[in-house]
C-alpha positions as CSV (number, residue, x, y, z in Angstrom):
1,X,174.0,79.5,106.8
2,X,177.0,82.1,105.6
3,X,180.3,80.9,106.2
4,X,183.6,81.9,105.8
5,X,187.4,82.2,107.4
6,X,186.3,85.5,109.3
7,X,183.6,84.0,111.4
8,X,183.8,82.1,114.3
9,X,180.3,81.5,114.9
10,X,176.8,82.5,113.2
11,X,173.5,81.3,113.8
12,X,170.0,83.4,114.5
13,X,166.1,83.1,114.5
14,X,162.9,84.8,114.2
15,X,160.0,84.5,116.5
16,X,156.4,85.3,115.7
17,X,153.6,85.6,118.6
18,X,150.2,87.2,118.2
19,X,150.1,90.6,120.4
20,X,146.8,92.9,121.6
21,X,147.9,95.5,118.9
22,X,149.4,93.2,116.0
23,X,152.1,90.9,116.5
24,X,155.7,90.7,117.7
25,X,158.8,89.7,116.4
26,X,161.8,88.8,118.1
27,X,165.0,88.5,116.4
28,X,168.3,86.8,118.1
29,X,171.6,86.8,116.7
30,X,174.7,85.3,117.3
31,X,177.7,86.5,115.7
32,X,181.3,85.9,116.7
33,X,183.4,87.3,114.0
34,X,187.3,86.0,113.6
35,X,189.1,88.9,115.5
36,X,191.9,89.1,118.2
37,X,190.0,89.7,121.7
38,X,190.5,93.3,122.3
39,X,188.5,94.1,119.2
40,X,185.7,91.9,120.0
41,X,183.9,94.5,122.5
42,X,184.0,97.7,119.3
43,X,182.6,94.5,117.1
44,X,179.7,93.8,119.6
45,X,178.9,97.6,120.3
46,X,178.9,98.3,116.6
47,X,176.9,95.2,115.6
48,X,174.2,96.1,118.2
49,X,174.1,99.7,116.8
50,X,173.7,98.2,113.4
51,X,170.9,96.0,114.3
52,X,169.1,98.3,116.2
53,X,169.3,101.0,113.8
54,X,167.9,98.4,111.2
55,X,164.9,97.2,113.6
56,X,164.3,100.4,113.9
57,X,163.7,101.5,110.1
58,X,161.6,98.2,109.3
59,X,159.4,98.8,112.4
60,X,158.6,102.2,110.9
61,X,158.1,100.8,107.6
62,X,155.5,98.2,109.1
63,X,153.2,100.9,111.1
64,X,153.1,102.9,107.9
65,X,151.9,99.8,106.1
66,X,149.4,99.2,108.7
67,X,147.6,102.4,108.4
């Protein structure tokens, strides 16, 4: 687990289950960074941006492996 003075509260998991075309992953994360409230909501939006962006790519990068 990463710590450090700027973060509230991390923690996260992966979840495997078998699917009718391959298999799906899940992927939960919990990040509450060290920052005065009003800040918090451009945090969350630009995590989630992040992460998607990044789910995104390495689902791309699994298909093409699959073919």
């Amino acid at each position: 687990m990463l710590e450090d003075d700027r973060i509230r509260k991390l923690n996260g998991s992966w979840t495997f289950a078998s699917a009718s075309d391959g298999t799906c992953i899940t992927h939960t994360l919990t990040l509450v960074p060290e920052l005065p409230d009003m800040q918090q909501p451009v945090f969350a939006e630009l995590s989630r941006n992040s992460m998607r962006e990044t789910m995104q790519h390495l689902s791309g990068l699994m298909r093409r492996r699959r073919r």
